[in-house]
C-alpha positions as a printed Julia matrix, in Angstrom:
136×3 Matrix{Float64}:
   9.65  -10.15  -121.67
   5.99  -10.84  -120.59
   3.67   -8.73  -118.83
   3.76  -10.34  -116.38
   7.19  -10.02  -115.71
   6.37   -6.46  -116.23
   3.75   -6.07  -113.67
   6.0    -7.97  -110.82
   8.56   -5.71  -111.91
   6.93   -2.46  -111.88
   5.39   -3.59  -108.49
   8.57   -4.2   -106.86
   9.81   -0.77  -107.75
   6.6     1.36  -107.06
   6.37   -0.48  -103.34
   9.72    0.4   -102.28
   9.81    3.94  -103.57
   6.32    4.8   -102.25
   7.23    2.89   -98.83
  10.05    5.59   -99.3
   7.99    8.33   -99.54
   5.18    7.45   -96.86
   7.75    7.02   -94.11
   9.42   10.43   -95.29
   6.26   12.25   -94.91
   5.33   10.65   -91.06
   8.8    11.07   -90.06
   8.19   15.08   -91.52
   4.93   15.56   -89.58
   6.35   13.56   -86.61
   9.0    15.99   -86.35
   6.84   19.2    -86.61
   4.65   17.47   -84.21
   7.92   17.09   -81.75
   8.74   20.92   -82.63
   5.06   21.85   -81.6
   5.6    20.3    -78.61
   9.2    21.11   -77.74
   7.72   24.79   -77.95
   5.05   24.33   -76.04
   7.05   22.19   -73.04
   9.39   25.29   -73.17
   6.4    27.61   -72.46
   5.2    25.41   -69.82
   8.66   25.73   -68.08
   8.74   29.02   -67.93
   5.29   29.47   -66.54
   6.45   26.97   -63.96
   9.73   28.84   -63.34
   7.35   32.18   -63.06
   5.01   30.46   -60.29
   7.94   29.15   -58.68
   9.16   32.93   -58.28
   5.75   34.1    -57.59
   5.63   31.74   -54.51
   8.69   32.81   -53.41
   7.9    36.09   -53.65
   4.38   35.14   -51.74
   6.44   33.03   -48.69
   8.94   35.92   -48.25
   5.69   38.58   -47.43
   4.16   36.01   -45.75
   7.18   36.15   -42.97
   7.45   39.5    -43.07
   3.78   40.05   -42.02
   4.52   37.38   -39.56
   7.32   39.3    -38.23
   5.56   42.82   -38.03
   2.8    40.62   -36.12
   5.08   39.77   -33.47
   6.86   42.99   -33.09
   3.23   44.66   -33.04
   2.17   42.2    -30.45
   5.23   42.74   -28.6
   5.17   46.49   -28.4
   1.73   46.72   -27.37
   2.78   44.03   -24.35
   5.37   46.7    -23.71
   2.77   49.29   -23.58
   0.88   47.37   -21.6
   3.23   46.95   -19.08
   4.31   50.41   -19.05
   0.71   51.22   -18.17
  -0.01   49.16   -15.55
   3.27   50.36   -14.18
   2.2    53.8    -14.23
  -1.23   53.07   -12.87
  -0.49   50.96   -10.31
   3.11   54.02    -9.14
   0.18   57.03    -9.61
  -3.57   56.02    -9.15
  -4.72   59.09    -7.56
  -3.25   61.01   -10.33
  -4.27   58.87   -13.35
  -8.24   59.36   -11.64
  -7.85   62.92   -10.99
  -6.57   63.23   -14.82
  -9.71   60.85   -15.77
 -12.38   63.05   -13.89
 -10.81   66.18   -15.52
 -10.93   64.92   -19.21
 -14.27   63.51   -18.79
 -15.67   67.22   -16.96
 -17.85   69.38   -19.43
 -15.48   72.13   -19.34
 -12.75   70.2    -20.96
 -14.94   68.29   -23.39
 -16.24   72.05   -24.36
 -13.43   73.28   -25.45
 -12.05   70.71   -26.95
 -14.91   70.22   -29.35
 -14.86   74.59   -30.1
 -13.14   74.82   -33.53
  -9.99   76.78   -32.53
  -9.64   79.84   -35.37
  -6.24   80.58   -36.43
  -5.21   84.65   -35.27
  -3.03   86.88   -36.53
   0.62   87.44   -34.95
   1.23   90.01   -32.67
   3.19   92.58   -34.42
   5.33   92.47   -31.08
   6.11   88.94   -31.0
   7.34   89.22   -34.33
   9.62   92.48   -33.99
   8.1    94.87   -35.93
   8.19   98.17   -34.61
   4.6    99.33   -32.48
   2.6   102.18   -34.28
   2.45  104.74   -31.31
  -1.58  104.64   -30.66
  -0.82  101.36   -29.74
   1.72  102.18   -27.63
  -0.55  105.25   -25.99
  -3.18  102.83   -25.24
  -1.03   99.57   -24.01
């Protein structure tokens, strides 16, 4: 056996096997890499699934402020009508009611703090001491 023979033979072993273990170690870190990613698509989903809820969740307020809109609008065009109904069946009253609310009397006592009194010992059943009775 020459060296040669050696060499070429060695050679053709060493090549094969380290082939061998090159392609085991990409196909390793391609599969972690697929892994990472895998993971991180599966995050992504669910942030998509949470957005998709979130906008549902958005839309569905959305009509109900819609809808309280148009029942609002339509209740005060009920009011409305009512009003002009009633001012156009009873101007002379709605004008004497207006000149009375606006008169200082009225806005006098209105504004006067009103102070809170005690019952009357009659109105609430208990029996009347006798002065009081003397000098009602």
């Amino acid at each position: 056996m020459s060296p040669d023979f050696i060499v070429i033979a060695t050679l053709l072993l060493v090549l094969p096997v380290s082939l061998k273990y090159f392609l085991a170690l990409e196909t390793r870190t391609l599969v972690a890499r697929a892994r990472r990613q895998e993971r991180q698509l599966g995050t992504l989903s669910n942030r998509l699934q949470a957005i998709d809820r979130e906008r549902d969740v958005v839309h569905a307020a959305l009509l109900q402020v819609r809808q309280h809109q148009q029942w609002a609008s339509r209740r005060r065009r009920l009011i409305d009508e009512e009003l002009q109904r009633l001012r156009a069946s009873a101007p002379a009253a709605w004008a004497f009611e207006t000149e009375v609310a606006d008169s200082p009397d009225v806005q006098a006592r209105e504004s006067r703090p009103v102070r809170p009194q005690a019952p009357d010992a009659q109105a609430m059943g208990a029996p009347v001491p006798e002065s009081r009775v003397a000098a009602g």
